[in-house]
N, C-alpha and C positions, 0 to 999 in steps of 0.2 A: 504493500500500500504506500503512496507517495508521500511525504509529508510533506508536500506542498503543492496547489492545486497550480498555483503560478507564482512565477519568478519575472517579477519586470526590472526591465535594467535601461540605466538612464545616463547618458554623456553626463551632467551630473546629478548632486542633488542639491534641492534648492538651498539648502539650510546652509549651504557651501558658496555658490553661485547661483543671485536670482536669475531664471530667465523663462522665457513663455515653455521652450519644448522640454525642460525639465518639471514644472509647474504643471504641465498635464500631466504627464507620465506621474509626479506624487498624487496629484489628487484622482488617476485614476486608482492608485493603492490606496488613499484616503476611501476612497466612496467604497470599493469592494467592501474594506473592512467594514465600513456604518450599513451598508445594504445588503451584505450577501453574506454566506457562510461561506465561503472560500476559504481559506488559507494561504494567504500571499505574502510575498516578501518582494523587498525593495535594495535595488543594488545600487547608488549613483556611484561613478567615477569621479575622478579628482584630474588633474594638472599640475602637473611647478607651478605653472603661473597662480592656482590657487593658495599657495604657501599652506598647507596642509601636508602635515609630513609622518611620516610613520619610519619601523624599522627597514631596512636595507630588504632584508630577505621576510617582509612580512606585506602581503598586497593584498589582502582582506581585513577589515576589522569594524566590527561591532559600532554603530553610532552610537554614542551612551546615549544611557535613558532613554532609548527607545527598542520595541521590539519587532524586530524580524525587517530590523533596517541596518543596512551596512556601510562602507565605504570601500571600494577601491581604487587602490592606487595604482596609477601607469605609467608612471614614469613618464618618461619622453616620446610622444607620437609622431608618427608617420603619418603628413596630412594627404600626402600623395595615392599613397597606396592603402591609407586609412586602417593601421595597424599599428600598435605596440611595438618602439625599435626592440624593448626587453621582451623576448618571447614567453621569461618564463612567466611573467606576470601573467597573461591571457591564457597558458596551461593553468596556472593554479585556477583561474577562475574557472575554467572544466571541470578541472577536478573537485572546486568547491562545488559546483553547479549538481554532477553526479551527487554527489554528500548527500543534499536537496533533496535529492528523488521528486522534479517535478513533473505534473503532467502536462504542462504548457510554460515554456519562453515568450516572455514578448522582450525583443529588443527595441526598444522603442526608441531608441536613438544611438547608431552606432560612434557615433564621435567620440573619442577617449576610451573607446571599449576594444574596436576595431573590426570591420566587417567580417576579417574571418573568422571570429568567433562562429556562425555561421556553418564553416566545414569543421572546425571542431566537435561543436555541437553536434552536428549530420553523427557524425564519427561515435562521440561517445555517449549520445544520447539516443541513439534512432530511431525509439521509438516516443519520441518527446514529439507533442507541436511544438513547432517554432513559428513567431510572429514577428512581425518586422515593421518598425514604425517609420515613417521619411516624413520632414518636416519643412526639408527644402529640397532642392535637385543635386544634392552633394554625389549621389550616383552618375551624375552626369556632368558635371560644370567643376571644376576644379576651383574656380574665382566664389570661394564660400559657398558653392551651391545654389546661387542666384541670377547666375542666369544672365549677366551682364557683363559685357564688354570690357574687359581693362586698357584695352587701345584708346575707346574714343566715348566709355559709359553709353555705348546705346544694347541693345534687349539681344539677347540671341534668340532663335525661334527653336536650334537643332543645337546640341553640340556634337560638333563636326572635328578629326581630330585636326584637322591643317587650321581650321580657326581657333583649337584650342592653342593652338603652336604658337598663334600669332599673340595670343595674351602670356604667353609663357616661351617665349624666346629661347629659353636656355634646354625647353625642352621639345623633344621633337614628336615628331606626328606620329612614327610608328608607337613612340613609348604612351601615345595616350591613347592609339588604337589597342595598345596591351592592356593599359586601364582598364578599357572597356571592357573588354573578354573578362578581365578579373572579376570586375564588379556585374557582368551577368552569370558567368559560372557561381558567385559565391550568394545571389540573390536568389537566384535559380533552386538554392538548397532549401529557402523557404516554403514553408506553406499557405501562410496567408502575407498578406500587406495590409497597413493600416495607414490611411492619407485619411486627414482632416478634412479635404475640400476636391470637389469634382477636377477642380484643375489641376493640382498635383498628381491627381490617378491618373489623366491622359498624358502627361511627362513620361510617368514609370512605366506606361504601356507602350508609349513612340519610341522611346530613350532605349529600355529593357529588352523591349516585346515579350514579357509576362504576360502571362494566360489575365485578361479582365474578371474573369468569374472568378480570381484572387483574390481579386483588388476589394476591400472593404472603406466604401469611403464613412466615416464618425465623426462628426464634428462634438469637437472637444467639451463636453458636459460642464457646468458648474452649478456647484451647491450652494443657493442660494444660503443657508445655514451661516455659511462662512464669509458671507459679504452683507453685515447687518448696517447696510445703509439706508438713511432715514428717508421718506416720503416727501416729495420737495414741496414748498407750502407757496402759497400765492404769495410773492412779494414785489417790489418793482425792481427790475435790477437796472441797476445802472451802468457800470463798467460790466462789461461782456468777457470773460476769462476762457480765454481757449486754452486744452492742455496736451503736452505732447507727455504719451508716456512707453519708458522703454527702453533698447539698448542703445547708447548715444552712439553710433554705430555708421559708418559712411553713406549705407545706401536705407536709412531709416527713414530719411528726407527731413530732419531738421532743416536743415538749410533752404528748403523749398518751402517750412512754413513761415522763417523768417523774413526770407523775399516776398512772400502773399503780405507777412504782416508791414511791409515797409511800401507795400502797391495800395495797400486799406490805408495805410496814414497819408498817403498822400494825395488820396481821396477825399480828405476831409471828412469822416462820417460824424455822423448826430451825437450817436454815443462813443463814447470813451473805449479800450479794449488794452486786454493786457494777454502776452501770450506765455504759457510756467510753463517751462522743462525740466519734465523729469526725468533725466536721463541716466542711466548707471552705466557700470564697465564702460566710461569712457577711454581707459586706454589700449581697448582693445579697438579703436579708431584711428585710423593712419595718420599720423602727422599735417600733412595736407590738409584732409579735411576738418582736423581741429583749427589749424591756424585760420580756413575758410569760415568757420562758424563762428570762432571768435570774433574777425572781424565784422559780421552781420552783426553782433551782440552789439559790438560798441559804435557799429551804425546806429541804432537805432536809440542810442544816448539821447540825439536829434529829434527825435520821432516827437510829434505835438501832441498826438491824440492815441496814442498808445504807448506800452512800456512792455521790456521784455524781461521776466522773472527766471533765474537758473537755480531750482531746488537740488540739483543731484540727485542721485540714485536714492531705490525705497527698498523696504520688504514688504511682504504679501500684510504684515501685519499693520505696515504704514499707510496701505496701499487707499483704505477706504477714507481716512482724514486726508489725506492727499486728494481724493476723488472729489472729496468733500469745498475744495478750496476754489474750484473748478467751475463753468455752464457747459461745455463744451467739449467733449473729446476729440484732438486731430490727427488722423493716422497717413501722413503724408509719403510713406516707404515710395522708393524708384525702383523696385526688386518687384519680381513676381510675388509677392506678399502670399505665403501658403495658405496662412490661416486669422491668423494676429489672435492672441490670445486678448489682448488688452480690449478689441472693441466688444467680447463679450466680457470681461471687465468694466469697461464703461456700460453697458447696458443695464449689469447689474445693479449699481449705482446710479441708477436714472439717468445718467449723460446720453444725450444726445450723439453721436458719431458724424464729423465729416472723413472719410475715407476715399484714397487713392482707386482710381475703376483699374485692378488689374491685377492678376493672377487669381488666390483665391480671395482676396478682398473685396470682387467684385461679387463675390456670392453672399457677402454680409451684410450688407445694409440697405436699408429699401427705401430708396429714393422717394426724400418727400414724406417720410411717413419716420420712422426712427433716428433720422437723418439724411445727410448728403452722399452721391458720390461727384467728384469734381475727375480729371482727364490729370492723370500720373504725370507727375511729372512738373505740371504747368502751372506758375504762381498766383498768374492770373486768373485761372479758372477756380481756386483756393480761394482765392481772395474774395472772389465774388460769391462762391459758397458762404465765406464767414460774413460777409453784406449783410448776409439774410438772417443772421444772426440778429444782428444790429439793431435791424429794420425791425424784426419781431414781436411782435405784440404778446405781450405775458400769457395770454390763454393759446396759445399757439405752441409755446413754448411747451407748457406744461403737459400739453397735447403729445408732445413728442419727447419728453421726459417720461412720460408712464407708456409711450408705445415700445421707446428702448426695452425698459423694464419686462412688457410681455414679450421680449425678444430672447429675453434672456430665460422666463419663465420656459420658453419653451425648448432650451438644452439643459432639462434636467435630469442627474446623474442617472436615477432608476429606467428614464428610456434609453440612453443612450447603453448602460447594461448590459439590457437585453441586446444590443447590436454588437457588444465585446465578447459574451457566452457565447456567439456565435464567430464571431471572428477568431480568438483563441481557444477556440473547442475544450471551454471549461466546463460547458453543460449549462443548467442552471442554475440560481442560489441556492 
């Protein structure tokens, strides 16, 4: 008999590194344990760059004070080949994994783990499901998994490998045609896939060519329980607060909402407007584009009829007084955005969403009714989104403050469950 019904495992865990695709993966071990009788446990990886350290010859250990949550460590990764340079680190976690006796894997995010965990698994589990999560295009796009350009920042539609050559000079077309083969032979050992959003499933099927009767698309569940934000009340507002929130990150599109906010002030509007960034892991952002953003910042020193607020990074526990400070959520990414965890974040909290039209973001918000979508990319078309903020009349508002809200009512953990039982062939609770 197993002693574990599943085993998910997460590039990290959040208690270490906040970020959206480790925040799903905890809380779908969060919800199992409050909704189901499973038996689950929770693996996040680590980094050097997280300064969490452990013994030399010890890659597993125990999260204190908590149960049937762990940490491992991986020492130094292969972002290329997407593997653990120490190989023994990813044996032990085998061999911890066998220990386990689980009836389903879900790798929910191979970064920091290593994709071939995968033909390990195959190996010394074979008669285990394995699940497989993708949160960006990292099986295909070597430039973070996004799907963009590093010659001139415009969108790839294929990656092809003579254009991948052309973002990565140093390296050549045959070794990202190897890539490829790698990353579908070690995909291929799967049983299911798990994509957030319609649009990441047709990537993995053009990119891969995996069978679609795999593909499981779930959009990421939240318990409302754990976001006890308050009923917004009729009041008049007066300065209009848009809020970015997220990784401060190159292709997140800060810098595209600080150009909308610098095209709205010098529009003159009626009302006043202030835009807060809340941004964390800023220095996981290239140099470049910090100096670019900063600059925007102390543009807008100038600004008559707006002001720009830099809160720095949160936790999940800061996240709804921070939500709270806010009218407005702006999800301005230049990436195929997969999923964005934050704009059902802001739902839950009653904010309103404007949102970039493109990848899976364009499947999130319903124009006009819980918010905007404005054209990726374009400051202009932002700005004229956030207008209508402005313009807004308080019952209008409010209109779209409680329609988010049922937006959010309706990714709740107990359905989306039942779409997991069947994607990780756990059965039911």
């Amino acid at each position: 008999m197993s002693q574990y019904d599943l085993v998910i495992l997460s590039l990290f865990h959040p208690k270490v590194v906040h970020g959206g695709a480790q925040q799903c993966a905890y809380d779908l071990f969060l919800n199992l344990r409050k909704y189901s009788n499973l038996r689950v446990c929770f693996i996040g990886a680590t980094s050097p760059q997280t300064n969490l350290r452990t013994k030399a010859s010890a890659y597993l250990r125990k999260v204190p004070g908590s149960e049937d949550e762990y940490y491992f460590f991986t020492g130094e990764y292969d972002y290329f080949w997407h593997n653990c340079v120490d190989s023994r680190a990813i044996k032990d976690l085998t061999l911890f994994l066998r220990r386990l006796e689980p009836r389903s894997v879900f790798l929910s995010h191979y970064m920091h783990i290593g994709i071939d965990l995968l033909g390990l698994l195959r190996f010394a589990l074979p008669e285990v499901h394995i699940s497989v999560g993708l949160h960006e295009m990292l099986f295909a796009c070597l430039a973070d998994g996004q799907m963009v350009k590093k010659t001139n920042g415009g969108l790839c539609s294929k990656a092809e490998p003579e254009l991948c050559a052309m973002c990565f000079p140093h390296i050549t077309a045959d070794t990202f045609m190897a890539r490829h083969k790698y990353n579908v032979d070690l995909l291929e050992m799967a049983d299911s896939y798990i994509v957030p959003a319609r649009h990441l499933g047709g990537v993995l099927v053009k990119e891969m060519g995996v069978d679609p009767q795999r593909v499981h698309v779930i959009n990421h569940p939240i318990d409302l329980d754990r976001y006890p934000a308050p009923e917004p009340e009729p009041k008049r507002l007066k300065a209009i607060r848009f809020g970015f929130f997220g990784q401060f990150v190159d292709n997140k599109g800060i810098h595209v909402l600080l150009k909308a906010g610098d095209l709205l002030n010098r529009s003159q509007p009626l009302r006043p407007f202030q835009i807060v960034i809340n941004g964390g892991n800023k220095n996981f952002a290239s140099d470049e584009y910090q100096s670019k953003v900063e600059g925007l910042i102390s543009g807008s020193h100038a600004w008559e009829h707006g002001e720009v607020v830099e809160l720095g990074g949160y936790t999940h526990d800061e996240l709804i007084r921070r939500m709270a400070g806010i009218d407005v959520v702006v999800v301005p990414s230049t990436w195929p955005e997969v999923f964005g965890l934050v704009v059902t974040e802001a739902f839950a909290c009653y904010k309103p969403v404007i949102a970039a039209f493109i990848g899976g973001l364009a499947e999130r918000v319903q124009h006009g009714v819980d918010g905007y979508n404005f054209v990726a990319r374009d400051a202009a078309d932002l700005a004229a989104k956030m207008a209508l903020f402005l313009e807004m009349e308080q019952d209008k508002y409010l209109e779209m403050a409680h329609a988010a809200h049922q937006s959010a009512l309706r990714l709740s953990p107990k359905r989306a469950l039942e779409s997991y039982y069947k994607a990780l062939a756990v059965g039911g609770h």
